[in-house]
Z-matrix of the N, CA and C atoms (Angstrom, degrees):
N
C 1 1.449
C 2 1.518 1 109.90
N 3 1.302 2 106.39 1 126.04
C 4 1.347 3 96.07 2 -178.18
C 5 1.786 4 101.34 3 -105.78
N 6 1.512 5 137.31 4 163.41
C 7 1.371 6 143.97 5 -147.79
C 8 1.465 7 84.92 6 -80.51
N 9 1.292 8 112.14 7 -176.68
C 10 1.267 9 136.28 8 139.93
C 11 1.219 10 145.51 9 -41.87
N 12 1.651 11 86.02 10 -60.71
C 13 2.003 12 112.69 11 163.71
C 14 1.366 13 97.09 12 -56.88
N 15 0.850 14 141.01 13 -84.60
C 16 1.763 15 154.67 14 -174.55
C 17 1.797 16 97.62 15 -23.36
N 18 1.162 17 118.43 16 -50.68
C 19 1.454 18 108.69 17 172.47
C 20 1.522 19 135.88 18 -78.18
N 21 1.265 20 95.95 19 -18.38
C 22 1.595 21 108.16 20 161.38
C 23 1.569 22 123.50 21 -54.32
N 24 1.665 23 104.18 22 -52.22
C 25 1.017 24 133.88 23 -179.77
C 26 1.782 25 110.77 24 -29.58
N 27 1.184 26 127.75 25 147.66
C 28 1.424 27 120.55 26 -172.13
C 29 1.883 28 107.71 27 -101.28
N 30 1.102 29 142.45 28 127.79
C 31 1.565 30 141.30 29 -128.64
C 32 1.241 31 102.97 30 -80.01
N 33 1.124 32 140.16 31 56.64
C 34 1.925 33 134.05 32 -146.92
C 35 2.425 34 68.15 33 -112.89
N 36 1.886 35 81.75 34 179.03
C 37 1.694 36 101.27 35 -157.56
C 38 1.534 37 80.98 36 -79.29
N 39 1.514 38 134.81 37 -55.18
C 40 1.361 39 110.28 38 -170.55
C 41 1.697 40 113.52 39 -48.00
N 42 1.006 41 129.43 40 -38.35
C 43 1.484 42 123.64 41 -161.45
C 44 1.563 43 100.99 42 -93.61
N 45 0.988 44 146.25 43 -22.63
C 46 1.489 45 138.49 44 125.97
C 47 1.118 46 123.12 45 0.56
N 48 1.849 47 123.97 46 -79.95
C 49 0.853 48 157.80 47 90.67
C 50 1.617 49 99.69 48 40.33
N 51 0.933 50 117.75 49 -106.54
C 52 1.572 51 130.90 50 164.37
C 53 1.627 52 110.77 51 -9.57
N 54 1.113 53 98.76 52 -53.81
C 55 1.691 54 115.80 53 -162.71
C 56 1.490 55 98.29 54 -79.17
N 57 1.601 56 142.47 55 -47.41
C 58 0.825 57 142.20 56 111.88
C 59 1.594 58 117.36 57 32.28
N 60 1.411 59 101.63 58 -107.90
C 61 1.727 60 104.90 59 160.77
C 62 1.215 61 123.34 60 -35.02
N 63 1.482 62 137.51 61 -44.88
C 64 0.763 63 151.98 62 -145.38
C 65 1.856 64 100.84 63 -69.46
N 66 1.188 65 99.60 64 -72.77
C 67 1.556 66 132.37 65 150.97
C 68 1.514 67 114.89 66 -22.76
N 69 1.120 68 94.18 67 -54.53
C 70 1.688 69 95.61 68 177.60
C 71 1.451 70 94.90 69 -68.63
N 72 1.139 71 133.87 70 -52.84
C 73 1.790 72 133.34 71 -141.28
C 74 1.903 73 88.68 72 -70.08
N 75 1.936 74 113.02 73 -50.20
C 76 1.233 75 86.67 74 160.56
C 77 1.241 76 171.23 75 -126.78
N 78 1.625 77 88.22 76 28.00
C 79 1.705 78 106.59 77 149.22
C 80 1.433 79 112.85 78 -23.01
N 81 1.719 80 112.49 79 -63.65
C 82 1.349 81 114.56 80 -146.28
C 83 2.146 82 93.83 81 -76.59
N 84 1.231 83 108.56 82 -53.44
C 85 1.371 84 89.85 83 158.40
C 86 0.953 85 155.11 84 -62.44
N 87 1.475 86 133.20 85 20.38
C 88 0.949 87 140.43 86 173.03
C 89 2.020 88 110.77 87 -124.32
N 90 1.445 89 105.57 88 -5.45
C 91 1.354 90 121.44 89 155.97
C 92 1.378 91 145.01 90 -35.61
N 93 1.398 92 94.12 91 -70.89
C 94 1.578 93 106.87 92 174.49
C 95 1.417 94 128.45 93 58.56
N 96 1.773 95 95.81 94 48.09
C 97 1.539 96 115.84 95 -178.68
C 98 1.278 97 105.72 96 -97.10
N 99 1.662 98 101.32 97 112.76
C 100 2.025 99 97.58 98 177.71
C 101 1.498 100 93.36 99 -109.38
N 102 1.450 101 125.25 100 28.79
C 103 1.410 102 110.79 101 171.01
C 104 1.743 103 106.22 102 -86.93
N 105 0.737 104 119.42 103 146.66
C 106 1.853 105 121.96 104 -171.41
C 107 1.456 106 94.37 105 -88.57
N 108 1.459 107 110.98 106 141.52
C 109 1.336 108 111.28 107 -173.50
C 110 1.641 109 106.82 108 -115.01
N 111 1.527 110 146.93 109 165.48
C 112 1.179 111 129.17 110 176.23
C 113 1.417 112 121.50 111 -93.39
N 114 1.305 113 125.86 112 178.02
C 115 1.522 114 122.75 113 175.01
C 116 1.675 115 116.34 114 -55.13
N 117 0.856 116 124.07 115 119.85
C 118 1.696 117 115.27 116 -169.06
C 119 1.207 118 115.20 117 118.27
N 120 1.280 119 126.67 118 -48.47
C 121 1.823 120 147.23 119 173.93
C 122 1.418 121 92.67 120 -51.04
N 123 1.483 122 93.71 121 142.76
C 124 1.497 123 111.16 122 164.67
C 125 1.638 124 110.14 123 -91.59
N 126 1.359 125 130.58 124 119.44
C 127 1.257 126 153.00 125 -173.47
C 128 1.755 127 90.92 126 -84.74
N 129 1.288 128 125.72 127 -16.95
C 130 1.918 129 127.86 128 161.48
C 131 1.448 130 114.60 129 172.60
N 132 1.361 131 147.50 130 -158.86
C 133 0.727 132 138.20 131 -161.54
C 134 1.755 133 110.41 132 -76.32
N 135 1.170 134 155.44 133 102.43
C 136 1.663 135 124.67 134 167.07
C 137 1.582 136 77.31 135 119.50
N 138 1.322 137 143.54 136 -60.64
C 139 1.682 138 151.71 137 171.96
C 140 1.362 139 110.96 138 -24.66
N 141 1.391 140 143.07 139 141.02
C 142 1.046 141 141.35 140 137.87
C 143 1.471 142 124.72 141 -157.82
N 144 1.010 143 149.35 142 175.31
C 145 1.126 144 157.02 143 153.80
C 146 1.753 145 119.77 144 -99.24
N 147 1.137 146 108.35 145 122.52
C 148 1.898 147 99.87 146 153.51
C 149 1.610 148 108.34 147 -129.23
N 150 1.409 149 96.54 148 -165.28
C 151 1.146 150 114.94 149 -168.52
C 152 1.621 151 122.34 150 179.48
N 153 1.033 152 104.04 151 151.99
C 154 1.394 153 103.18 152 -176.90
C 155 1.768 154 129.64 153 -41.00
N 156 1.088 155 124.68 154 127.58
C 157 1.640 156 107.45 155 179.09
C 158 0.953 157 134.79 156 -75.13
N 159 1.254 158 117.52 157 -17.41
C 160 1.527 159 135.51 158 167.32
C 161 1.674 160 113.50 159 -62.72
N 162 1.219 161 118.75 160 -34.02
C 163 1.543 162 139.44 161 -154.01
C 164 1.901 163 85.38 162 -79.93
N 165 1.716 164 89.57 163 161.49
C 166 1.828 165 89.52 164 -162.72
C 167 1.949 166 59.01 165 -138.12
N 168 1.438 167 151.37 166 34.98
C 169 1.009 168 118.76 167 -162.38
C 170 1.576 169 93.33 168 -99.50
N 171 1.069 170 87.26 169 155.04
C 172 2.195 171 110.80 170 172.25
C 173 1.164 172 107.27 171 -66.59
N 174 1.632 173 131.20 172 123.45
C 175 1.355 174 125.02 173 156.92
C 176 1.419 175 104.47 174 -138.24
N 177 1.527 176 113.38 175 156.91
C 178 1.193 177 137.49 176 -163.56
C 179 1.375 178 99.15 177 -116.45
N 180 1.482 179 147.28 178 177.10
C 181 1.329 180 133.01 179 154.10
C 182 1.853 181 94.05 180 170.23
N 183 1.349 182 120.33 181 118.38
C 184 1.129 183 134.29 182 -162.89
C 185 1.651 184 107.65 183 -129.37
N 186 0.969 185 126.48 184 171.59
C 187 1.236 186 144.11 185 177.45
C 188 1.715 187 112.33 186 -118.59
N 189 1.345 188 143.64 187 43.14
C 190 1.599 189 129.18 188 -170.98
C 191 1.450 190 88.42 189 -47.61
N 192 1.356 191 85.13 190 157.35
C 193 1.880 192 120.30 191 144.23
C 194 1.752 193 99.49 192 -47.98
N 195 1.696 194 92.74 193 114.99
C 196 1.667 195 98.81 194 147.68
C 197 1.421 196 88.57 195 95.63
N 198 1.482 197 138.77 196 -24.08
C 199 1.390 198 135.58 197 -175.43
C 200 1.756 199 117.47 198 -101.97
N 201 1.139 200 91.91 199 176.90
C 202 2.070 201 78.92 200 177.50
C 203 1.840 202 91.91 201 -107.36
N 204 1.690 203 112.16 202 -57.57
C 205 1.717 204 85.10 203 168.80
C 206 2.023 205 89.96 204 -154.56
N 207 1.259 206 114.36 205 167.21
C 208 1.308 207 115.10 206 142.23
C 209 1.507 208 117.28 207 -129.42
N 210 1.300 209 92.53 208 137.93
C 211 1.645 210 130.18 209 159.46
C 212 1.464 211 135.98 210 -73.30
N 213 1.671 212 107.54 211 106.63
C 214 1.336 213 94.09 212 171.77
C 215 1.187 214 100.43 213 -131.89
N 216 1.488 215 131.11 214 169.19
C 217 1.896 216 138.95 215 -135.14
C 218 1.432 217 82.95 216 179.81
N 219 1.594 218 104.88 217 141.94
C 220 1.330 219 121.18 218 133.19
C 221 1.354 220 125.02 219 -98.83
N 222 1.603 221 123.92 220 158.47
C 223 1.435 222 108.09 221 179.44
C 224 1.940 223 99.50 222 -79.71
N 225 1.611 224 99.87 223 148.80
C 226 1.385 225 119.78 224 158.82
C 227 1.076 226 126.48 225 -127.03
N 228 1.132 227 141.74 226 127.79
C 229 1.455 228 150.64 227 -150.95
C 230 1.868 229 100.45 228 -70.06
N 231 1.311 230 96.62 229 -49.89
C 232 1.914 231 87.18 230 178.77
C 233 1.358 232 113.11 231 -96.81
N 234 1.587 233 125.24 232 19.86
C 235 1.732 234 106.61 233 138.09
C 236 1.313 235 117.01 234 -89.45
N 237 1.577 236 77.13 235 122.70
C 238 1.854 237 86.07 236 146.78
C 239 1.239 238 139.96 237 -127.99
N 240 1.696 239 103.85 238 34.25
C 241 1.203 240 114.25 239 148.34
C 242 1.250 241 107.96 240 169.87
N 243 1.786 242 103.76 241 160.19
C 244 1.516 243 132.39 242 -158.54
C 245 1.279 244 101.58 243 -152.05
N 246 2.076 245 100.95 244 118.69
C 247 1.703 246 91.50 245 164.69
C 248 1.375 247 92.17 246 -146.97
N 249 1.604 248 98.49 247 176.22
C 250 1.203 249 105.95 248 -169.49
C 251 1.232 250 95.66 249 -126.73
N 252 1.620 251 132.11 250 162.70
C 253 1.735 252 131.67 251 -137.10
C 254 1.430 253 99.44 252 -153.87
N 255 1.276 254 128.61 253 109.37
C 256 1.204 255 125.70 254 157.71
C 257 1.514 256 113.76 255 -107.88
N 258 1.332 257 103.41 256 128.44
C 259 1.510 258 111.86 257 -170.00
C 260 1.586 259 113.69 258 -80.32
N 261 1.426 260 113.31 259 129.99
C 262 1.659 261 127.90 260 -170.28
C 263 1.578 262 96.96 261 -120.42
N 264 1.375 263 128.95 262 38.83
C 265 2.025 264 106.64 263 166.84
C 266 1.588 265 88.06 264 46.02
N 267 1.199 266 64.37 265 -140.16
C 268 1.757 267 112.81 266 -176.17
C 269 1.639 268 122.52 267 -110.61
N 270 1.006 269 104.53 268 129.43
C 271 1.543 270 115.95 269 153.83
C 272 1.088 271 131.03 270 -143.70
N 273 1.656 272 117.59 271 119.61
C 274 1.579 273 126.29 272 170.12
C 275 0.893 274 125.55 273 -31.20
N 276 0.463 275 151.25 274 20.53
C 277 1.743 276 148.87 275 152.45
C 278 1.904 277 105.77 276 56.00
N 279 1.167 278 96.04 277 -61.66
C 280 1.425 279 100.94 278 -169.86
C 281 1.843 280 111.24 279 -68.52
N 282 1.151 281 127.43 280 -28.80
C 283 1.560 282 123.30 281 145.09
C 284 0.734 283 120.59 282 -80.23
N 285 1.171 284 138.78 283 45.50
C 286 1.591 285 155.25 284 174.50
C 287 1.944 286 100.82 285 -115.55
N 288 1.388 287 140.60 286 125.78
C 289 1.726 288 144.48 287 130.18
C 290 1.312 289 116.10 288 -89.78
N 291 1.591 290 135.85 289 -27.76
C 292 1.014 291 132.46 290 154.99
C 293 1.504 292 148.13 291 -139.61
N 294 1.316 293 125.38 292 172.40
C 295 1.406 294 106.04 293 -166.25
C 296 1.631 295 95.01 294 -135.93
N 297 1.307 296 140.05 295 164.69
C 298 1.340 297 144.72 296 -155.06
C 299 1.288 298 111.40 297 -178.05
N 300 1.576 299 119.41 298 137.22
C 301 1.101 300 132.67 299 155.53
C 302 1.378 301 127.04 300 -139.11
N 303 1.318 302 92.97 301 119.14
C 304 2.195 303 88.75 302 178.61
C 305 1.311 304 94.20 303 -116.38
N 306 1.523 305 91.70 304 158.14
C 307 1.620 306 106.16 305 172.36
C 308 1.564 307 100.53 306 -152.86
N 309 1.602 308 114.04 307 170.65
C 310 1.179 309 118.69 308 -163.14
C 311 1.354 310 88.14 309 -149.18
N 312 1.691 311 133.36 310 104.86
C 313 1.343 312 136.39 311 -174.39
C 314 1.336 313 106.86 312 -160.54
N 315 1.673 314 100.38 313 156.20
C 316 1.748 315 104.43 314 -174.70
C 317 1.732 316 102.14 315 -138.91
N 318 1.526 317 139.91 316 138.55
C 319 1.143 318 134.64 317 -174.40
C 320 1.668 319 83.50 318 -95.59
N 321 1.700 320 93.84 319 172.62
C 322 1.556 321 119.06 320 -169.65
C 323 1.577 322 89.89 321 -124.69
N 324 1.297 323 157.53 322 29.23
C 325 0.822 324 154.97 323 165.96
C 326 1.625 325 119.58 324 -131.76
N 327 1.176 326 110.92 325 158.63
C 328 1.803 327 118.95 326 -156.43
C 329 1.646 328 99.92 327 -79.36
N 330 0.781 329 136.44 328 -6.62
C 331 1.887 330 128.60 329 172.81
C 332 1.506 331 102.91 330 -120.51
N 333 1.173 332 122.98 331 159.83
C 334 1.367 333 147.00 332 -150.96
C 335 1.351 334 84.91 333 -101.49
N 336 1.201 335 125.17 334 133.84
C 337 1.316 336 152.61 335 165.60
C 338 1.774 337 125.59 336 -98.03
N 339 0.990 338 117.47 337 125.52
C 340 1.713 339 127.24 338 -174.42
C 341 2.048 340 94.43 339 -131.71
N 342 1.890 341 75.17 340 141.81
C 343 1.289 342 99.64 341 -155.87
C 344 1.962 343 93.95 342 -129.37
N 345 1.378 344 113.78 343 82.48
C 346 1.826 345 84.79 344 164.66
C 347 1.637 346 130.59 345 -69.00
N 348 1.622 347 98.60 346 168.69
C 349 1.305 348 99.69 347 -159.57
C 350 1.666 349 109.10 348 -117.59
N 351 1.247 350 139.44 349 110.22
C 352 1.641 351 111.50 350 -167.41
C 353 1.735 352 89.49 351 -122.67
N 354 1.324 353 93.34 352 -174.05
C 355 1.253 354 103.16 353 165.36
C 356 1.731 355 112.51 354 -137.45
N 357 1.244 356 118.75 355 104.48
C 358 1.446 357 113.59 356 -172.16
C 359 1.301 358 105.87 357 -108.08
N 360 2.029 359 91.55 358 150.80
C 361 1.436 360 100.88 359 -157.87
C 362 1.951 361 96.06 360 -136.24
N 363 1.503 362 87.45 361 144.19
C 364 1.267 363 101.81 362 -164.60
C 365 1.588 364 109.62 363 -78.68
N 366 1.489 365 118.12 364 123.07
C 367 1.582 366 117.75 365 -170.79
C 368 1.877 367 92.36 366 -117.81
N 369 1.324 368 100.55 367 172.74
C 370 1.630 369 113.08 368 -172.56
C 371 1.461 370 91.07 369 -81.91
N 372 1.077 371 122.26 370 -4.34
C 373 2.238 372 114.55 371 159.50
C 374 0.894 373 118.51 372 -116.47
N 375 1.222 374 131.32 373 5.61
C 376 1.723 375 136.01 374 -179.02
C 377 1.075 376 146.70 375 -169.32
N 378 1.105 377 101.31 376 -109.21
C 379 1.878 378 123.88 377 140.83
C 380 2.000 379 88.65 378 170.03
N 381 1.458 380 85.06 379 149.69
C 382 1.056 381 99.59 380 151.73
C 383 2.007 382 134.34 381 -135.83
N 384 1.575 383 106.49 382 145.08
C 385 1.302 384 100.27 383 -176.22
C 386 1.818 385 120.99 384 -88.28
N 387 1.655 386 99.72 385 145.56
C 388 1.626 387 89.90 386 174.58
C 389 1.669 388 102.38 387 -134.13
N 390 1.168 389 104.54 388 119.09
C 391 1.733 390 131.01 389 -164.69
C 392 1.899 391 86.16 390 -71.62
N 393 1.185 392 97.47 391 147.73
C 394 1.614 393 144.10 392 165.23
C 395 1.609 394 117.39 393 -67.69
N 396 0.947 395 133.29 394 75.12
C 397 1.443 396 143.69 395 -160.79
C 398 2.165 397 102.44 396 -18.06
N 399 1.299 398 94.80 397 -29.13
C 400 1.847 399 95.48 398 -173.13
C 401 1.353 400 91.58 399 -114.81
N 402 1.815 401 112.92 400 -179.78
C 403 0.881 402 155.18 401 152.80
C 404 1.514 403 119.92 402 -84.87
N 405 1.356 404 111.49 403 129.77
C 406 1.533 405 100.30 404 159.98
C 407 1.363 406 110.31 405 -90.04
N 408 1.553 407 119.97 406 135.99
C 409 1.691 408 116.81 407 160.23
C 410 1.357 409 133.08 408 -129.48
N 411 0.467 410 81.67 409 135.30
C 412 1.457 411 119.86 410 -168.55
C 413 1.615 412 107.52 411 -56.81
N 414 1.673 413 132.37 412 140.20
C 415 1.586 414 125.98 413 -174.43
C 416 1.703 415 96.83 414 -166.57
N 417 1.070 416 117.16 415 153.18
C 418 1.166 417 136.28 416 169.25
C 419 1.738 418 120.27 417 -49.39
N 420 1.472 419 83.38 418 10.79
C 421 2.090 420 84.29 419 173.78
C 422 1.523 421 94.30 420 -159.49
N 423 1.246 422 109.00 421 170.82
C 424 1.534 423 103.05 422 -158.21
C 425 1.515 424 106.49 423 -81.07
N 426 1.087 425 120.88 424 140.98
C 427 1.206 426 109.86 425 -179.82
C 428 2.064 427 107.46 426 -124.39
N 429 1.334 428 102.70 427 -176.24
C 430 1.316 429 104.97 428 -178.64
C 431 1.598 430 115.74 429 -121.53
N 432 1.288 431 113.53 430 129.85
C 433 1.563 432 91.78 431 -179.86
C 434 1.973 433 99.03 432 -135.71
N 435 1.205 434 94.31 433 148.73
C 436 1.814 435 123.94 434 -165.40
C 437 1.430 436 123.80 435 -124.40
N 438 1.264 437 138.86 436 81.26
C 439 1.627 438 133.13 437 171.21
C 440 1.110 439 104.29 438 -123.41
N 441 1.391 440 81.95 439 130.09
C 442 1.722 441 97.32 440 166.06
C 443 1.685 442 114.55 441 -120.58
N 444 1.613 443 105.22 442 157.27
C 445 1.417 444 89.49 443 -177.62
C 446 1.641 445 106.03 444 -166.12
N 447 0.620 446 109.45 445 147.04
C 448 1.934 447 123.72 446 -167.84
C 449 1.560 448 103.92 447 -73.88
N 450 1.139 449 131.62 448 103.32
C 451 1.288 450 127.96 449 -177.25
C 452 1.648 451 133.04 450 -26.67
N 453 1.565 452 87.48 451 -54.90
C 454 1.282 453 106.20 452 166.89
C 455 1.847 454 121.83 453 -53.57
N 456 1.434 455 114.35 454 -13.26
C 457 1.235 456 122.69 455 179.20
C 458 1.455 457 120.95 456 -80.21
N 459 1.260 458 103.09 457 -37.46
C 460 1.825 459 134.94 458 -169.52
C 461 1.837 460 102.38 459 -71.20
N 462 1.319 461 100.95 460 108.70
C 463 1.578 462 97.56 461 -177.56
C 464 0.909 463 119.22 462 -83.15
N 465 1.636 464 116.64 463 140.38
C 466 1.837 465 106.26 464 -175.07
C 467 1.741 466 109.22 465 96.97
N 468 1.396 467 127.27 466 3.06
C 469 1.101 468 128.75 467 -161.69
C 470 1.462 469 95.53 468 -109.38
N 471 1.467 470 131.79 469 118.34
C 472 1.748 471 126.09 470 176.93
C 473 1.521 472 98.66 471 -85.34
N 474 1.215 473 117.02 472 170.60
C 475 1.270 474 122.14 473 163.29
C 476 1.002 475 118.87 474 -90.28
N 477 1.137 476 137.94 475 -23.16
C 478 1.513 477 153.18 476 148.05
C 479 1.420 478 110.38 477 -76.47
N 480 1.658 479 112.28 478 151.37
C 481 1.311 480 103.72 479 169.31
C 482 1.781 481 113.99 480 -168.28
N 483 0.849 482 132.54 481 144.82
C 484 2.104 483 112.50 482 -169.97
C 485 1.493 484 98.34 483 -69.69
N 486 1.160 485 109.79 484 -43.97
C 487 1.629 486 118.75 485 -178.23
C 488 1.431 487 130.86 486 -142.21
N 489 0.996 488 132.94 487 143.03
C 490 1.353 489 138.99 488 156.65
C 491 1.305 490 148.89 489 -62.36
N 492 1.603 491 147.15 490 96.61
C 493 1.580 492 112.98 491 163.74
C 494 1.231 493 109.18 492 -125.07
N 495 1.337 494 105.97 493 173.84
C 496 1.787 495 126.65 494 -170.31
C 497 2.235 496 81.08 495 -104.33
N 498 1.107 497 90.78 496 114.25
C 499 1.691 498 99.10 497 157.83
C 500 1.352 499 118.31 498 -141.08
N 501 1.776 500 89.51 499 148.90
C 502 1.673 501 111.45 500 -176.97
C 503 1.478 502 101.54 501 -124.63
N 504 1.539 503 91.95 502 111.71
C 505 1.643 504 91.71 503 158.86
C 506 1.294 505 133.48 504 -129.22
N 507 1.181 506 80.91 505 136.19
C 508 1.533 507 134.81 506 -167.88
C 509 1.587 508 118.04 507 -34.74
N 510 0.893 509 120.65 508 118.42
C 511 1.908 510 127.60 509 -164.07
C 512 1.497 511 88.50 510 -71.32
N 513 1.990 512 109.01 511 124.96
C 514 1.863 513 109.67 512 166.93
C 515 1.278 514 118.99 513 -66.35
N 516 1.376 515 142.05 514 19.54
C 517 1.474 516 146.62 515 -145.87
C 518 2.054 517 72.18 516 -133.38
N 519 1.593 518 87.09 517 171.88
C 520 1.602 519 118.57 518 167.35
C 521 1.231 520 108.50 519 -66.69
N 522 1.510 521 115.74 520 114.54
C 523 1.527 522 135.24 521 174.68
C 524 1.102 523 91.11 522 -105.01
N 525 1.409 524 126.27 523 174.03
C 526 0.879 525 171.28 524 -98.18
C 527 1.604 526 152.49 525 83.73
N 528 1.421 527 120.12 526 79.23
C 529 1.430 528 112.14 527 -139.14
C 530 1.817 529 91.66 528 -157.92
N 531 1.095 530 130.46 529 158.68
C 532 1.574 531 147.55 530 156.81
C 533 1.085 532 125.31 531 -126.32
N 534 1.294 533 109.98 532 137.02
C 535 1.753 534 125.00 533 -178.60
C 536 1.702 535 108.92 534 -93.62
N 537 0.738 536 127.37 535 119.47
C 538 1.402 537 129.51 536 170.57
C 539 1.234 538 124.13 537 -101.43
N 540 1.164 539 136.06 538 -35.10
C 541 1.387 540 139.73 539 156.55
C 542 1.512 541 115.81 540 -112.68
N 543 1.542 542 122.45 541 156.23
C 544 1.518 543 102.36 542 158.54
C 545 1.368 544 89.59 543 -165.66
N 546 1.475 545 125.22 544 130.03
C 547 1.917 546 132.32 545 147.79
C 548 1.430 547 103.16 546 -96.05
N 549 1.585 548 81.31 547 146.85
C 550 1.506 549 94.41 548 141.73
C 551 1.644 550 117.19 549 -120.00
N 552 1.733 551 117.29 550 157.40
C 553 1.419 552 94.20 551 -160.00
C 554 2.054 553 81.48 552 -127.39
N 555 0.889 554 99.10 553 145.64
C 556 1.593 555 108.59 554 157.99
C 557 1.449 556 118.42 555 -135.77
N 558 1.347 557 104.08 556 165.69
C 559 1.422 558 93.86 557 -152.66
C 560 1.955 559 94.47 558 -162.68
């Protein structure tokens, strides 16, 4: 299902693109995979998880009915880091005024959890990431989280790029937490 907003939208390659994601976000909810998948595995099409190679840490990561995924982690002393990757193509950058992310998620554990948000983009030496002015966090009841941000604001962001992703990474401490909704909006 793609939103409302998303159909308003006028059919240019970023919002394609968009729709794209969109699709993916609910594929995975409408799934209802409680088999745990590993670091590397695709959790659905464009979905994945990594993680550090060094790291021996435990992760869980499912798809319920009605959710996009939950996450659970123990802390391990030699990760230092875990994200999870939703694949965006490409987007121009330069027909781009805005960029957006909502999500609708609640952690299962007793301290408030923060999650940054980047978007890394694939260059002919690397990739590089460009962070989301906020944090999403995470609390023991569901909460809602909203940034928006002008491309041109987001440091580290080319206007060009070979590829795209939407990444969340992942707190090295004990997660435990589910996403139930999530857009991304371009504009």
């Amino acid at each position: 299902m793609i939103s409302q907003s998303l159909k308003k939208l006028k059919k240019s390659k970023e919002n394609i693109e968009l729709e794209a994601l969109s699709l993916r976000l609910s594929a995975l909810k409408m799934k209802d995979s409680l088999t745990s998948i590993n670091p590397g595995d695709r959790l659905a099409p464009g979905v994945f998880l990594l993680q550090d190679p060094r790291s021996k840490r435990k992760i869980e990561i499912t798809s319920p009915k009605d959710k996009v995924v939950h996450i659970r982690a123990s802390e391990h002393q030699q990760t230092s880091w875990t994200t999870l990757h939703f694949q965006l193509e490409t987007l121009d950058m330069p027909q781009v005024d805005l960029l957006g992310l909502m999500v609708k998620a609640q952690s299962f554990t007793e301290q408030a959890q923060t999650i940054p948000v980047a978007i890394r983009n694939g260059t002919r030496s690397g990739f590089r990431d460009a962070f989301f002015p906020k944090q999403i966090v995470l609390t023991d009841s569901m909460g809602r989280h909203v940034d928006m941000a002008d491309p041109a604001e987001l440091q580290g962001l080319p206007q060009m790029a070979e590829w795209r992703e939407l990444i969340l990474f992942l707190p090295a401490y004990d997660i435990d937490f589910c996403i139930t909704k999530m857009s991304f909006i371009v504009q």
